[in-house]
C-alpha positions as CSV (number, residue, x, y, z in Angstrom):
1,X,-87.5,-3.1,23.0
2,X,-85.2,-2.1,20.1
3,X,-82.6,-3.9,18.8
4,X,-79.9,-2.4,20.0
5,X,-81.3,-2.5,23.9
6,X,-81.9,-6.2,23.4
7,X,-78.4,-7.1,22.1
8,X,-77.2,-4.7,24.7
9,X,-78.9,-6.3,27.8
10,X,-78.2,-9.8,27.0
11,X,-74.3,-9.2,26.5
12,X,-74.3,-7.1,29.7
13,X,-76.4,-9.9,31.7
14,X,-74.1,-12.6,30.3
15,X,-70.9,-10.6,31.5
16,X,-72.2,-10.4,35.0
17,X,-73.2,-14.0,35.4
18,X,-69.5,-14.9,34.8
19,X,-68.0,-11.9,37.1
20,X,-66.9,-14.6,39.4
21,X,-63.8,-13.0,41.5
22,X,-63.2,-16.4,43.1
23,X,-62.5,-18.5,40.0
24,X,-58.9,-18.5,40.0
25,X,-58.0,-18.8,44.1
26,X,-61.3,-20.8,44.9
27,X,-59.1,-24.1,44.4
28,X,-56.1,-22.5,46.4
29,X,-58.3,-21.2,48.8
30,X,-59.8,-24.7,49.7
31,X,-56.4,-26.3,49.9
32,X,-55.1,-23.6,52.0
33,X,-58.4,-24.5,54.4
34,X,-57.1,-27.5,55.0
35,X,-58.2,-29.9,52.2
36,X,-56.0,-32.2,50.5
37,X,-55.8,-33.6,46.5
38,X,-58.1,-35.8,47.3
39,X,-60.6,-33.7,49.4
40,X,-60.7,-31.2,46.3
41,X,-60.9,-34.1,43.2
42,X,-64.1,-35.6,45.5
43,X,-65.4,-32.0,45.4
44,X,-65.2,-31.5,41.4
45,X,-66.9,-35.2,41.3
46,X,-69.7,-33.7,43.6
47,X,-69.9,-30.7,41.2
48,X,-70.5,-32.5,38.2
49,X,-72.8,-35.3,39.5
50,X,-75.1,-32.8,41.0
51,X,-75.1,-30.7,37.5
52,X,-76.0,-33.8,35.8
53,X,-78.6,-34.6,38.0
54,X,-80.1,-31.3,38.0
55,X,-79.8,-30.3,34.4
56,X,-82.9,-32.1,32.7
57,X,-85.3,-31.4,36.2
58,X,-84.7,-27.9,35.8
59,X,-85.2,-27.5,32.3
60,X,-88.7,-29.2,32.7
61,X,-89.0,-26.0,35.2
62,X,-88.0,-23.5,33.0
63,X,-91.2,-24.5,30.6
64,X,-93.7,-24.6,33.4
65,X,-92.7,-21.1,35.1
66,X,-92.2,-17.7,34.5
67,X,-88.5,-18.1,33.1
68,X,-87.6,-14.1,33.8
69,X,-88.3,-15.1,37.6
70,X,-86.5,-18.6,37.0
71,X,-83.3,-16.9,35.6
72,X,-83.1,-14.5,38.8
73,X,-83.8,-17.3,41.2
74,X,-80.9,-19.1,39.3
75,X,-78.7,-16.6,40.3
76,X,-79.7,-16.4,43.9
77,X,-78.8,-20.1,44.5
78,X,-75.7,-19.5,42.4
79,X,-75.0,-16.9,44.8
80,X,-75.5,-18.1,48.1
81,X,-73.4,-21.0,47.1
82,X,-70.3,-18.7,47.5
83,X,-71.3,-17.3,50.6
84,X,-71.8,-21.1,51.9
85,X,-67.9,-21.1,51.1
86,X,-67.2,-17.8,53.4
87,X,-69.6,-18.9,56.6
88,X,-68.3,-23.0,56.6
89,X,-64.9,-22.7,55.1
90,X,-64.8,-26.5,55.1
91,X,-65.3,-29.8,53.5
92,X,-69.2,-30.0,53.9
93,X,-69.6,-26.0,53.5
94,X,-67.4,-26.5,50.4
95,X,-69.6,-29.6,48.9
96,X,-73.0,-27.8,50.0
97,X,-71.5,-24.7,47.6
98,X,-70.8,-26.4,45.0
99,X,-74.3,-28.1,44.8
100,X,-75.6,-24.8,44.9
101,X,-73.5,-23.6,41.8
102,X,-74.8,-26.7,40.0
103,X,-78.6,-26.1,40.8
104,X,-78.2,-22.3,40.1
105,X,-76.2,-23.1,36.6
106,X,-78.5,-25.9,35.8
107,X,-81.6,-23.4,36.4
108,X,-80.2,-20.6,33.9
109,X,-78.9,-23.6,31.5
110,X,-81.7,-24.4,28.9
111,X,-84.5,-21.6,30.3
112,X,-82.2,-18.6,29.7
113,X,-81.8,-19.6,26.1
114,X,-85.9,-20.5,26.0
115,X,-85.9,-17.0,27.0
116,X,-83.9,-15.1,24.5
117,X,-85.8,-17.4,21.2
118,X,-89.2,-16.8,22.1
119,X,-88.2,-12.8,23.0
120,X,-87.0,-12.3,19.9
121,X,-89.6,-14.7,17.9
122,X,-91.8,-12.5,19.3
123,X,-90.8,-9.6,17.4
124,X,-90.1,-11.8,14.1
125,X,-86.5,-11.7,14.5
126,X,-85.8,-15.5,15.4
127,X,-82.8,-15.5,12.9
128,X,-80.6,-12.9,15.4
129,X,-80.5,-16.1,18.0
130,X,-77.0,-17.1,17.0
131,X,-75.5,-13.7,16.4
132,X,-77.1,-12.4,19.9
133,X,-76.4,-16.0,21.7
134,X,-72.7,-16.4,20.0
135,X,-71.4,-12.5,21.0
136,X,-73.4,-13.6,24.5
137,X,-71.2,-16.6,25.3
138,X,-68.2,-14.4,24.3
139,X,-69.0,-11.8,26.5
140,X,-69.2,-14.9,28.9
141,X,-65.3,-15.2,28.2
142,X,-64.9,-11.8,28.7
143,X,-66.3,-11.9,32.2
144,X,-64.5,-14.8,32.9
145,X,-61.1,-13.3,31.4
146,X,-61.8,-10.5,33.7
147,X,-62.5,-12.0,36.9
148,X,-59.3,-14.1,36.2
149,X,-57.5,-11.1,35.8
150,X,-58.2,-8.9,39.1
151,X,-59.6,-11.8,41.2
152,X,-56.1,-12.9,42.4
153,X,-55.3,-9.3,43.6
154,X,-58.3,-8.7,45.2
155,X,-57.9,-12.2,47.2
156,X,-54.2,-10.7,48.3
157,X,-56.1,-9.2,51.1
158,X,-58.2,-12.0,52.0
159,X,-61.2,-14.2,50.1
160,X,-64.2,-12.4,52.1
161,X,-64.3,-9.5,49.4
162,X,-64.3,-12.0,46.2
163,X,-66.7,-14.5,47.8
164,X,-69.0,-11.5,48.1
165,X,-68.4,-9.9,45.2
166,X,-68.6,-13.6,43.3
167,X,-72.1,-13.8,45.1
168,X,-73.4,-10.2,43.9
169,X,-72.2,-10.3,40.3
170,X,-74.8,-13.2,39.4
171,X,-77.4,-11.2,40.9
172,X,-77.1,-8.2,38.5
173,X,-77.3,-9.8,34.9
174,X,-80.4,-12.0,36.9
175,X,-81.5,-8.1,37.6
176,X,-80.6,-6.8,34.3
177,X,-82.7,-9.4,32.6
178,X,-85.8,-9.4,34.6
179,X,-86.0,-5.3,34.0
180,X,-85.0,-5.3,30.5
181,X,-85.8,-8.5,28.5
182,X,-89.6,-8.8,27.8
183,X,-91.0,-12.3,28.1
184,X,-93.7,-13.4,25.8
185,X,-97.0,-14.6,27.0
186,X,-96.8,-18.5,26.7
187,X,-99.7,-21.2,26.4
188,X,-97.7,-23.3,28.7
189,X,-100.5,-23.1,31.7
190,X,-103.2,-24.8,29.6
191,X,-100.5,-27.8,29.5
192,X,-101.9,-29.0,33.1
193,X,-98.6,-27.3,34.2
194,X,-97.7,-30.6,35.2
195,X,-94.0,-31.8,35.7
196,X,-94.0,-35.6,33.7
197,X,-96.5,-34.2,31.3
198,X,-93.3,-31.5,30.0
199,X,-91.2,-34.4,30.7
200,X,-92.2,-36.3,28.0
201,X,-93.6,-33.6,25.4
202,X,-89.9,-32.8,25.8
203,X,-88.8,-37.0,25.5
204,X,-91.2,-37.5,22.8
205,X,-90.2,-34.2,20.7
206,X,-86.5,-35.6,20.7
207,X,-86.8,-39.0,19.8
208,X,-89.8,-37.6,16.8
209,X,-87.2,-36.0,15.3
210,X,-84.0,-37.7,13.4
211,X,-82.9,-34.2,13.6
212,X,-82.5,-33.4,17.1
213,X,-81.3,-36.4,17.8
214,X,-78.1,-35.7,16.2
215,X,-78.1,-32.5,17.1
216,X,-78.3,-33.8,20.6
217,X,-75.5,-36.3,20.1
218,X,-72.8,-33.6,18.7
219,X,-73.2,-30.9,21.4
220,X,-72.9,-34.3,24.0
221,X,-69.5,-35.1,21.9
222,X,-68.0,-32.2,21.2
223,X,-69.1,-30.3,23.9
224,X,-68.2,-32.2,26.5
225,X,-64.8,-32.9,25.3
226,X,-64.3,-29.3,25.1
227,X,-65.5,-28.9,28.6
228,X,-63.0,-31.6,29.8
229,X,-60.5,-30.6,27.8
230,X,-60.8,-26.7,29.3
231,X,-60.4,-28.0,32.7
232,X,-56.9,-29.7,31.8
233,X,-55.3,-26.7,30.2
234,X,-52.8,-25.8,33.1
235,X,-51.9,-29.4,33.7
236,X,-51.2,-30.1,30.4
237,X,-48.9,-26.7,29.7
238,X,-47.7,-27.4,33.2
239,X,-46.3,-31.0,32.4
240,X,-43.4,-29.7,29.8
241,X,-41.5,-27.7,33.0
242,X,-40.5,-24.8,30.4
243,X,-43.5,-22.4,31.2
244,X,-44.3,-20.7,34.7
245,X,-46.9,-20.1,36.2
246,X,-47.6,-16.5,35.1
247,X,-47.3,-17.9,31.3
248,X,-49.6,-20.9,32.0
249,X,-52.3,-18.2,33.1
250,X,-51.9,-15.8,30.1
251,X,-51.7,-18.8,28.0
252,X,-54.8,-19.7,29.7
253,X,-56.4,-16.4,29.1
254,X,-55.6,-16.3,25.4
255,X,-56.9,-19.6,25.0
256,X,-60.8,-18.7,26.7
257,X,-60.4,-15.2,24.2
258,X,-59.8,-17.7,21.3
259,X,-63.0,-19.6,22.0
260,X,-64.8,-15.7,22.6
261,X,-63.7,-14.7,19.6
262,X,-65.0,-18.3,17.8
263,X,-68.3,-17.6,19.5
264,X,-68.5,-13.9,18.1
265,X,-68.2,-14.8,14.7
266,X,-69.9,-18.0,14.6
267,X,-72.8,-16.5,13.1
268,X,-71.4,-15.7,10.0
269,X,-71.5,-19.9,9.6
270,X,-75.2,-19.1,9.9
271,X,-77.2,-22.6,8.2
272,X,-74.1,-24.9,8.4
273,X,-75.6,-28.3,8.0
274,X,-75.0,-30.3,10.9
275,X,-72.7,-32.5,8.6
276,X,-70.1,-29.8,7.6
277,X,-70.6,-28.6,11.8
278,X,-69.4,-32.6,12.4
279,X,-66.2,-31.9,10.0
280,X,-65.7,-28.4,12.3
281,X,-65.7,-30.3,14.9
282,X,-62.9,-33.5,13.5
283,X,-61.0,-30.4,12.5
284,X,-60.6,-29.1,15.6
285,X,-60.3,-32.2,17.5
286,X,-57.5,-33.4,14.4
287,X,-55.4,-30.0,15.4
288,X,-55.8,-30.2,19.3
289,X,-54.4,-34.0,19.0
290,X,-51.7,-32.7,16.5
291,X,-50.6,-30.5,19.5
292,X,-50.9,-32.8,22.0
293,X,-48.1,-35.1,20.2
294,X,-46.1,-32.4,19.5
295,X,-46.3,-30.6,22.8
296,X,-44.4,-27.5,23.4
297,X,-44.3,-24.6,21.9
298,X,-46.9,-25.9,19.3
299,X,-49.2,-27.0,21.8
300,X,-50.1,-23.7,22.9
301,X,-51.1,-22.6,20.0
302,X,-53.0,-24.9,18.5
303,X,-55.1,-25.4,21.9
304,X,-56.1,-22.0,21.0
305,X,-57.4,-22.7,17.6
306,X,-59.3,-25.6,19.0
307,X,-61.0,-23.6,21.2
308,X,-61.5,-20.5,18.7
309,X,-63.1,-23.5,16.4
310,X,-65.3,-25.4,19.7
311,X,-66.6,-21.6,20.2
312,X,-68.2,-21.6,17.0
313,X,-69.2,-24.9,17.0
314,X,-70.9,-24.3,20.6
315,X,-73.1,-21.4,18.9
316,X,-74.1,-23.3,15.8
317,X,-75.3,-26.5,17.9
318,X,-77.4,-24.1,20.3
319,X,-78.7,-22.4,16.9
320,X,-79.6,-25.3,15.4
321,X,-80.9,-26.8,18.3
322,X,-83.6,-23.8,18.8
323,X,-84.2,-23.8,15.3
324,X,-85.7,-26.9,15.7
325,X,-88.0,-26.8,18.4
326,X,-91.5,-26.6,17.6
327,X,-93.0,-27.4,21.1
328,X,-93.7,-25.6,24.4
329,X,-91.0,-28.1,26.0
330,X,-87.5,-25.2,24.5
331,X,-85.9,-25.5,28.3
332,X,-86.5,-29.3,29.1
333,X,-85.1,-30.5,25.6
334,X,-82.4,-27.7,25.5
335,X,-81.8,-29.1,29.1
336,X,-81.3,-33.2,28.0
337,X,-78.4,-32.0,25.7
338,X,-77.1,-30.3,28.9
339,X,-77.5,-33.1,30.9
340,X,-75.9,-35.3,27.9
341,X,-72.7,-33.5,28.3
342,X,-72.8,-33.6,31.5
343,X,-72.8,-37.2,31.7
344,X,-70.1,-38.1,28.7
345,X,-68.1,-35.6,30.8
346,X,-68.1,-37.7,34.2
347,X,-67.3,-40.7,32.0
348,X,-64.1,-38.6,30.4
349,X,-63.3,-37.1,33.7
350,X,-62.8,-40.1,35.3
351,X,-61.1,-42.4,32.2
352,X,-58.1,-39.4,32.0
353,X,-57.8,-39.7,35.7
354,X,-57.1,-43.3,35.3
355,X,-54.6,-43.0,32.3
356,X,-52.7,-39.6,34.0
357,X,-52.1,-41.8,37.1
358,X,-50.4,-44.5,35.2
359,X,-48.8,-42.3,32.1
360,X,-48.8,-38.4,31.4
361,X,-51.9,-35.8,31.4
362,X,-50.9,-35.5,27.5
363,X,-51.3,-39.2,26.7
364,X,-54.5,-39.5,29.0
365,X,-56.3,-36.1,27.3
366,X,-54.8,-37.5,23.4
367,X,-56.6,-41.0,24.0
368,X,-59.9,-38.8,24.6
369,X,-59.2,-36.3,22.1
370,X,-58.0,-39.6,19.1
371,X,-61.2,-41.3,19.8
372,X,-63.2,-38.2,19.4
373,X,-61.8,-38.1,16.0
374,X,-62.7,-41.4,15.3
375,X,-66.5,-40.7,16.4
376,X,-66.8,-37.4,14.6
377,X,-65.7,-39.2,11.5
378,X,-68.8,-41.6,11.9
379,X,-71.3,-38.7,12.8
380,X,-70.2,-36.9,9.4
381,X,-71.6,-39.7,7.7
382,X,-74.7,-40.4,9.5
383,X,-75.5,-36.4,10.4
384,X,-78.3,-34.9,7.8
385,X,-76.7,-33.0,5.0
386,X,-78.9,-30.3,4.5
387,X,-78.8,-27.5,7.7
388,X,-81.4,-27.3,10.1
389,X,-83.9,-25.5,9.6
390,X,-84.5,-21.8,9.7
391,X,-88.1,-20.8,11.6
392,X,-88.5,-17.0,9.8
């Protein structure tokens, strides 16, 4: 496969998988089923537990199986998890889809970027990852931007047509990348092709390595602040009362293109040592609390250069991570630092929660977003200061 096909596929794939026509009425939709606040924040709790509890098991997966057929069986359950919500338009139906979407993103999360290292190490061009993975996550955005953008209108008419389109959009990157990106012949089988055995190549490949380690401990950090923080966007511009609701969502959508565009270009950063990547990430987190205590009109914008710089730092963290990985086990340890977000995200999920309840959603996300600050000051002193390094 050329160059250009490669490149080509994989963006086109990674705008599918996000061509979800249900992402800005699924919450709506639910409430207008008959759910209440509390019914829908139990739901999001169920969505992240089960992510967390999938992420590392299905990583192991991804390094015992054919990954091409793991990736399109990723996007079935992803799938049928919105077509759960159209046949039981209820609380179980609801909880039973969102433990779908967890199982079908935990399945592509880890395996699919296995996939794309060892497809390109296999034609000597290992050093495209974060240029081919960084424009991939922004064409992520751009499927997401897009889907935010005609999903509401095509839910006037009713939620059967996005629930089915959310459900078949998943299915053609999953198709696009079984037909067009080659998969490498692996020694994997002659590992016993035993679950535990994975398991803890992929445990003991982690703690070998001082590198990974911290590598492992940012992209928990930053990443799952990020993650939190992306989910508190409308409460936050919301809580001043100047902006409606039609600002909120275009804020909103300049915002994810900020963190598209900090993805594209992240590969021009190409060999950051993780050290200056931990003063990237104070940065960012020093101009989103700067914001925060400012508020309105200044907090718009710099949420969008926090996200333009988290973007970038997503990329180089992914890069650095597969640059790094010498053993059969890419999915299962790309998966811990999944799972590792995961977790630090519960943990923030439910300590802004607690402080919203008794303050404002701008004090509860700053007290997150101050003591991230504090930790990404420690981690530029104890992160390596050379860069990872580069496997040509």
């Amino acid at each position: 496969m050329t160059n250009r096909h490669i490149e080509s596929v994989w963006l086109a794939q990674a705008f599918f998988h996000e061509l979800i026509l249900i992402y800005p009425v699924y919450a709506i939709m639910m409430l207008e089923a008959g759910l209440s606040g509390f019914n829908l924040s139990v739901l999001f709790i169920v969505w992240s537990l089960s992510s967390l509890l999938f992420e590392i098991p299905s990583g192991v997966i991804g390094d015992l199986v054919n990954r091409k057929v793991y990736v399109g069986l990723g996007a079935i359950i992803k799938g049928s998890g919105f077509l759960v919500w159209l046949l039981l338009p209820e609380f179980a139906g609801y909880a039973a889809g969102f433990l779908l979407w967890s199982l079908g993103s935990a399945v592509r999360s880890g395996t699919l970027q296995a996939l794309l290292n060892d497809a390109l190490a296999e034609q000597n061009r290992e050093l495209e990852f974060g240029r081919i993975y960084g424009r991939g996550k922004a064409m992520e955005s751009v499927g997401v931007l897009v889907a935010m953008g005609i999903g509401g209108f095509v839910a006037e008419t009713g939620y059967t047509l996005p629930l089915i389109l959310s459900a078949a959009a998943p299915l053609i990157g999953a198709m696009l990348v079984f037909l067009f990106i080659r998969e490498p012949d692996r020694a994997v089988e002659r590992i016993e092709g035993r679950f535990l055995t994975m398991l803890r190549i992929g445990r003991d490949n982690i703690l070998r390595s001082r590198m990974l380690i911290m590598i492992t401990v940012m992209m928990t950090l930053f990443l799952g602040v990020a993650g939190v923080v992306d989910e508190y966007i409308g409460p936050l511009l919301d809580e001043s009362g100047t902006l409606s609701l039609g600002s909120i969502g275009l804020i909103y959508g300049i915002v994810l293109g900020a963190r598209a565009v900090g993805a594209a270009l992240a590969h021009r950063m190409a060999g950051m040592a993780l050290r200056h990547i931990a003063l990237l990430g104070l940065f960012a987190h020093g101009v989103l609390l700067s914001g925060l205590v400012v508020g309105e009109p200044a907090l718009a914008l710099l949420c969008a250069c926090y996200f333009m710089a988290m973007g970038a730092v997503e990329v180089l963290l992914e890069t650095q991570l597969q640059n790094n990985i010498d053993s059969h086990a890419r999915a299962t340890i790309t998966s811990v630092a999944g799972a590792g977000m995961e977790a630090w995200s519960i943990l923030l999920f439910l300590l802004i929660g607690l402080i919203a309840d008794a303050t404002l959603w701008t004090v509860a996300v700053a007290w997150v977003v101050g003591g991230t600050v504090v930790i990404s000051v420690l981690l530029i002193y104890a992160a390596p200061p050379v860069a990872a390094r580069n496997r040509s």
